[in-house]
C-alpha positions as CSV (number, residue, x, y, z in Angstrom):
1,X,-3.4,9.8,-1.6
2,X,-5.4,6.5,-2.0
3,X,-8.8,5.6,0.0
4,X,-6.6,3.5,2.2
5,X,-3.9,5.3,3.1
6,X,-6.3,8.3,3.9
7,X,-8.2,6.4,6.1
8,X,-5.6,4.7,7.9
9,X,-3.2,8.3,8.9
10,X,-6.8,9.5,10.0
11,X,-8.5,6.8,11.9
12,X,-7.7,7.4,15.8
13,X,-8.0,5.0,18.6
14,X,-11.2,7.4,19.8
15,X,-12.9,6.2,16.9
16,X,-12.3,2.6,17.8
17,X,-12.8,3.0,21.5
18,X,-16.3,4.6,20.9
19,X,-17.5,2.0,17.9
20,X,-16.5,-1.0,20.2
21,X,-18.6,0.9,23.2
22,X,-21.6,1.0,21.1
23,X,-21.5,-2.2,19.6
24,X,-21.6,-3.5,23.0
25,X,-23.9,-1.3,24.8
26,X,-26.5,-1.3,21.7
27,X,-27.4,2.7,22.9
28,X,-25.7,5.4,22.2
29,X,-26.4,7.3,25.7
30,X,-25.2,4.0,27.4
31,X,-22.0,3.6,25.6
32,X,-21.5,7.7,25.9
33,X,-22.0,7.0,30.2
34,X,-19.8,4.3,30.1
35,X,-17.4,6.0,28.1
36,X,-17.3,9.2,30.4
37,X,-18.5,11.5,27.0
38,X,-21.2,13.4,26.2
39,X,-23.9,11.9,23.9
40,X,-23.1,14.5,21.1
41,X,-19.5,14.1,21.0
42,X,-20.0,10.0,20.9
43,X,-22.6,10.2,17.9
44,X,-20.1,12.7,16.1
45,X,-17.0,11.0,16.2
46,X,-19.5,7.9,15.2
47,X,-20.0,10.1,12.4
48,X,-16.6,10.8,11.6
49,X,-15.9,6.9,11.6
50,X,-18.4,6.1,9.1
51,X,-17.2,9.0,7.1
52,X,-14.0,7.6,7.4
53,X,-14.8,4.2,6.1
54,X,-17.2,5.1,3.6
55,X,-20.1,2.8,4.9
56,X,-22.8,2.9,7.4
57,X,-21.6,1.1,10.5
58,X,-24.7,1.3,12.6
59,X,-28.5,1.5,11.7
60,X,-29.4,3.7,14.5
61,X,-33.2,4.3,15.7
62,X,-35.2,4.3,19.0
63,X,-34.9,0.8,19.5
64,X,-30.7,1.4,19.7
65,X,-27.6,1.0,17.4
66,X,-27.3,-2.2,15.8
67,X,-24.3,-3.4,13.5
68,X,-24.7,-3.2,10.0
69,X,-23.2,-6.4,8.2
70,X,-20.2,-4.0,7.3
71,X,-20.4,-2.7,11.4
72,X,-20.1,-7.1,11.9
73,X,-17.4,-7.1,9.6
74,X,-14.9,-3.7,11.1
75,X,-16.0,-4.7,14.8
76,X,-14.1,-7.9,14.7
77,X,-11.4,-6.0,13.0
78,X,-11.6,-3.3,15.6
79,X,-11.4,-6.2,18.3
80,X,-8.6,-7.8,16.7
81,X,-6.5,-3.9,17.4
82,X,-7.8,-3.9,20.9
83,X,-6.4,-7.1,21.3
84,X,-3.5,-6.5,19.9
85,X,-2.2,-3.1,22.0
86,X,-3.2,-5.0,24.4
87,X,-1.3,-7.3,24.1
88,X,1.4,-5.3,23.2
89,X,0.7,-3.5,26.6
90,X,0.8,-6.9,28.3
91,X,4.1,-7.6,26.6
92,X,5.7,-4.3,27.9
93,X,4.4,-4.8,31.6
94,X,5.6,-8.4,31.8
95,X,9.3,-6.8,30.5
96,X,8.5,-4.3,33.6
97,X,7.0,-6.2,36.4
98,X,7.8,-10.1,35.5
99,X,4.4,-10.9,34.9
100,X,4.2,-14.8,34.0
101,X,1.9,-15.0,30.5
102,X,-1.3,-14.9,30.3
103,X,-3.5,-17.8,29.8
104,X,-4.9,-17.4,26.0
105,X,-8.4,-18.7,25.7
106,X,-10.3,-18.6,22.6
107,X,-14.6,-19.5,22.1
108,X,-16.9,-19.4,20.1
109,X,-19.8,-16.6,21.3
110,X,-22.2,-19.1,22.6
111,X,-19.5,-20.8,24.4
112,X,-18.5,-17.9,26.4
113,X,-21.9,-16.9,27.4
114,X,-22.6,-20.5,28.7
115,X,-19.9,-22.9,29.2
116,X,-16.7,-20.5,30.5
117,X,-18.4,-18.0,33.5
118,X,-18.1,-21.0,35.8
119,X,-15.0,-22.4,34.2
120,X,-13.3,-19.2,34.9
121,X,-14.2,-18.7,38.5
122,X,-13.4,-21.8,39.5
123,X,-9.9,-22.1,37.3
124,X,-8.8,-18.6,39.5
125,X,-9.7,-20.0,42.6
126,X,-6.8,-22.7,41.8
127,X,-4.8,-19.6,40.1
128,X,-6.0,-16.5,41.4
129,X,-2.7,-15.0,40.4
130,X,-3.0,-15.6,36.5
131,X,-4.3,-13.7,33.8
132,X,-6.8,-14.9,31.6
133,X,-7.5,-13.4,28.2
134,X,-10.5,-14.3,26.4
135,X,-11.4,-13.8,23.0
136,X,-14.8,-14.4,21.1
137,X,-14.6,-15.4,17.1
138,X,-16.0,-17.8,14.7
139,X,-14.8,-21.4,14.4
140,X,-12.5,-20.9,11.7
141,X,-10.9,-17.7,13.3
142,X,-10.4,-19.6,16.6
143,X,-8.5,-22.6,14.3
144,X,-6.4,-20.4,12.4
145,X,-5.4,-18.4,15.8
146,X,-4.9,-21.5,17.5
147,X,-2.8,-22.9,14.9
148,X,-0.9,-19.7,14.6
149,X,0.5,-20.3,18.5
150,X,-2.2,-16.8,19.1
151,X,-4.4,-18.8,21.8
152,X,-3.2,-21.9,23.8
153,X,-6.8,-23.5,23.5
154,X,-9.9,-23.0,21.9
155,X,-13.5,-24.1,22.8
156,X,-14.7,-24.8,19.7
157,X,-16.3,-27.0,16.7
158,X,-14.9,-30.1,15.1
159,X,-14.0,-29.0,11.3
160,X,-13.2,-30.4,7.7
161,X,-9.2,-32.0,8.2
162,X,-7.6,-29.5,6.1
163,X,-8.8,-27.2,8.9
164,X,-7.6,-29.5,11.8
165,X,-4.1,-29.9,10.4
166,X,-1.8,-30.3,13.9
167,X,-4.8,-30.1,15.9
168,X,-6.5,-32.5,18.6
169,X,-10.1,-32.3,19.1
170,X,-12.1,-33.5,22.6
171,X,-15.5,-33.7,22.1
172,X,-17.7,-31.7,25.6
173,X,-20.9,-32.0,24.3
174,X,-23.4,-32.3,21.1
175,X,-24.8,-28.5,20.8
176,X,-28.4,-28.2,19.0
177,X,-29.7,-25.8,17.3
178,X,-33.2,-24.3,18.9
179,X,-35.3,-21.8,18.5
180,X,-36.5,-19.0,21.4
181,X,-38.2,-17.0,22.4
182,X,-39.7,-14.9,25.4
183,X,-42.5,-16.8,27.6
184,X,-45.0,-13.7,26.1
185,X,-44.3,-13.9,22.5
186,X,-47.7,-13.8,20.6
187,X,-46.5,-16.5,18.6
188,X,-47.1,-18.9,21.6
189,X,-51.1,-17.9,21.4
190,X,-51.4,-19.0,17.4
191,X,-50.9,-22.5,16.1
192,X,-47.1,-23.5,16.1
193,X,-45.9,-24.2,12.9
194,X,-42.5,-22.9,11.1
195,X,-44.2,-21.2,8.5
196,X,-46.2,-19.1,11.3
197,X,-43.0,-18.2,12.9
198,X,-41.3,-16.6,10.3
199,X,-44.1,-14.3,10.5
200,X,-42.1,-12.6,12.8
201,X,-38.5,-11.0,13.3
202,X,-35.1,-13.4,13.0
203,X,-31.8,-13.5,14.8
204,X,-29.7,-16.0,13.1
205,X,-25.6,-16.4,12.6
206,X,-23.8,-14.3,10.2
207,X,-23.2,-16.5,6.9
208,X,-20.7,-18.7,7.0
209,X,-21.2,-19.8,10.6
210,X,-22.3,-23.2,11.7
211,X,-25.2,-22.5,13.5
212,X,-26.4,-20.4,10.3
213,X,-26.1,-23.6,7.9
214,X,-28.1,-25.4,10.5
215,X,-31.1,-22.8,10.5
216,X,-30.9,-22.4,6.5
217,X,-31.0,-26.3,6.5
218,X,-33.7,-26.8,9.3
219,X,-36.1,-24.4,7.0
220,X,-35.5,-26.1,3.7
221,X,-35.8,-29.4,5.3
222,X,-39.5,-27.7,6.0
223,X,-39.6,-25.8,2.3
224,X,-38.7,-23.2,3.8
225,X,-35.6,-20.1,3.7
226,X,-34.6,-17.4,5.7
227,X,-37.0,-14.2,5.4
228,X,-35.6,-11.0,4.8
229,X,-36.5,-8.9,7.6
230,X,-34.1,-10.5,10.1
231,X,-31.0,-9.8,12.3
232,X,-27.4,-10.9,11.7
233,X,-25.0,-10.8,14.3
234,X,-22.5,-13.5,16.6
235,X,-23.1,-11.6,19.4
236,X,-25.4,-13.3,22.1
237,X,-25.6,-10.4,24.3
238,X,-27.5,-8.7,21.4
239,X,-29.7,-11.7,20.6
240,X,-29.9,-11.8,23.7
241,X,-31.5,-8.9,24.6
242,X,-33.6,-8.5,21.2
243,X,-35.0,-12.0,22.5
244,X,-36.2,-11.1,25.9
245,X,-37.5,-7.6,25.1
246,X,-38.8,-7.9,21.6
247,X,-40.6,-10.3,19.4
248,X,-37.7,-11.8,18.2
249,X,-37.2,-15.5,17.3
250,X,-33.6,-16.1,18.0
251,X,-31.7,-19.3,16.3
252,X,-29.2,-20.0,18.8
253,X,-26.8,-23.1,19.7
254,X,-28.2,-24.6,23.0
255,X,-25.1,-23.7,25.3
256,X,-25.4,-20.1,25.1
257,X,-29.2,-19.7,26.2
258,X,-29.2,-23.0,29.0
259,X,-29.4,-20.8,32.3
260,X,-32.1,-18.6,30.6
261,X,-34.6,-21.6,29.4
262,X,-33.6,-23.4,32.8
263,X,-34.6,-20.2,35.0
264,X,-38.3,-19.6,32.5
265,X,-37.0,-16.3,30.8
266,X,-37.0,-18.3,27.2
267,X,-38.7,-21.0,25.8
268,X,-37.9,-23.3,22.8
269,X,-40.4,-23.7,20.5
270,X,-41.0,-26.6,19.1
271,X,-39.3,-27.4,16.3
272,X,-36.3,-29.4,15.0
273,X,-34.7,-31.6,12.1
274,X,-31.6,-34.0,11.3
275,X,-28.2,-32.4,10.9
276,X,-29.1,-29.1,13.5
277,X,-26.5,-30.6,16.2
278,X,-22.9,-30.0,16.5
279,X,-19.6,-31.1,18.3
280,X,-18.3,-28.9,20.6
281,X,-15.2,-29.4,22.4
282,X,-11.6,-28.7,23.7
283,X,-8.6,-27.6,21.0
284,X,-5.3,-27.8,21.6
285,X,-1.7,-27.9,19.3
286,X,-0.7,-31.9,18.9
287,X,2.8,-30.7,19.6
288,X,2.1,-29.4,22.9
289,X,2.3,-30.7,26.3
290,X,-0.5,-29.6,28.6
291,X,0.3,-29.3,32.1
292,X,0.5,-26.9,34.6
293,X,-2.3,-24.0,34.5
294,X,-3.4,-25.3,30.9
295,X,-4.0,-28.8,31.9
296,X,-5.8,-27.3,35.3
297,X,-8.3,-25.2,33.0
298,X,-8.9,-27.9,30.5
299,X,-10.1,-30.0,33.5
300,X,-12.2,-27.4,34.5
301,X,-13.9,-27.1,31.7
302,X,-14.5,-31.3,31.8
303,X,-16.3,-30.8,34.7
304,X,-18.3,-28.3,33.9
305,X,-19.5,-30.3,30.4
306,X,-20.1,-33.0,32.5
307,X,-21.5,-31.0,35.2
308,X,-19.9,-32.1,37.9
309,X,-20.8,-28.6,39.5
310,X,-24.2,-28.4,39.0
């Protein structure tokens, strides 16, 4: 029996269902409360996970559990199984019960933290019947998905036109690159330069990403590059907390940390360069006709770009 097909007639839903906890939750005791289990029983089937996939998923000390770039990698496979029996569940109960389909949204990570909380209250005031399902990925993940018919829009990044093909693009807003950090950080007592900052502890984009091209670019436009001890993840509930806990400096698109630097609970520090902004905006198929609920959440969204709410 190969490495595979062992771990595959071995892995149980438990395993996933207790990874995805923790990867949210960032604690072990917190994922076990939420999770109805005992703290023991969560860090051993933890255990038998990572002896099941033959890699460390978590690095796990008092400060938490925080991904591993292989924990990155499974977790948005694990989310992508979720998704799926749920999906699968949604399929069955709409077979049952007559449920119309759900509304498929896709965003990037910073997008969901800032641009779609008020998008989404307001859309179920005008549809408080309808489901919405939301899903978190990188750019290209959210164009391939929408491509494939998986999501009926996508709030994401304007890409290279082999990646666009039978796609339209409306541009929300430019999204910057900053830097942040909590309104005590000792950095904000020394002299604010770049190289001083790097002094301390990074959260930046996994590789690949926009946002992390635009920080790599930012410190080379300065002779600089990304120091080792640093923090790669695309989840902004993680930065997010690493940020306004810690002495972290977090590289983050503007969009996902607005209401924080608006209400004093981060600052930006000082520092930018050409290149470190970035269309965001509304994706849809060419092909399709948006009306109905669609065309109501896509003008939602318009007006919360253009804040028409605020």
């Amino acid at each position: 029996m190969d490495n595979n097909t062992f771990f595959t007639q071995r892995i149980r839903l438990r395993h996933i269902h207790c990874f995805i906890a923790v990867a949210r939750e960032g604690f072990l005791h917190r994922a076990a409360e939420h999770l109805n289990l005992s703290q023991p029983a969560l860090s051993k089937t933890l255990n038998e996970l990572e002896t099941l996939t033959g890699v460390t998923l978590f690095d796990r000390g008092r400060h938490g559990a925080r991904l591993t770039a292989q924990g990155e990698v499974f977790l948005a496979h694990a989310q992508r199984i979720m998704s799926a029996l749920a999906e699968a569940g949604d399929v069955l109960a709409q077979q049952a019960h007559a449920l119309p389909p759900p509304l498929r949204v896709g965003a990037l990570p910073t997008a969901a933290l800032g641009l779609l909380p008020p998008v989404i209250a307001r859309f179920q005031q005008l549809h408080p019947h309808l489901r919405i399902q939301v899903t978190t990925m990188h750019n290209a993940a959210l164009l391939a998905q929408l491509q494939s018919g998986e999501l009926d829009l996508a709030i994401g990044r304007m890409a290279e036109p082999q990646m666009m093909s039978g796609l339209l693009f409306e541009l929300l807003f430019l999204e910057e690159l900053q830097i942040v950090v909590h309104p005590a950080h000792p950095l904000l007592r020394e002299t604010l330069t770049l190289e001083n900052a790097l002094h301390y502890p990074l959260i930046v984009a996994p590789k690949g990403t926009v946002p992390r091209q635009n920080a790599e670019a930012l410190l080379a436009a300065n002779g600089l590059s990304l120091p080792a001890q640093r923090v790669e993840t695309l989840s902004p509930s993680l930065a997010r907390r690493l940020t306004l806990q810690y002495d972290y400096l977090w590289f983050v698109p503007s969009g996902a940390v607005q209401d924080d630097l608006a209400a004093g609970r981060m600052l930006p520090l000082p520092f930018s360069g050409p290149g470190t902004s970035e269309p965001v905006g509304i994706l849809v198929r060419n092909q399709d006709n948006t009306h109905g609920a669609l065309q109501d959440f896509i003008t939602a969204v318009r007006r919360e770009a253009l804040g028409e709410w605020r």
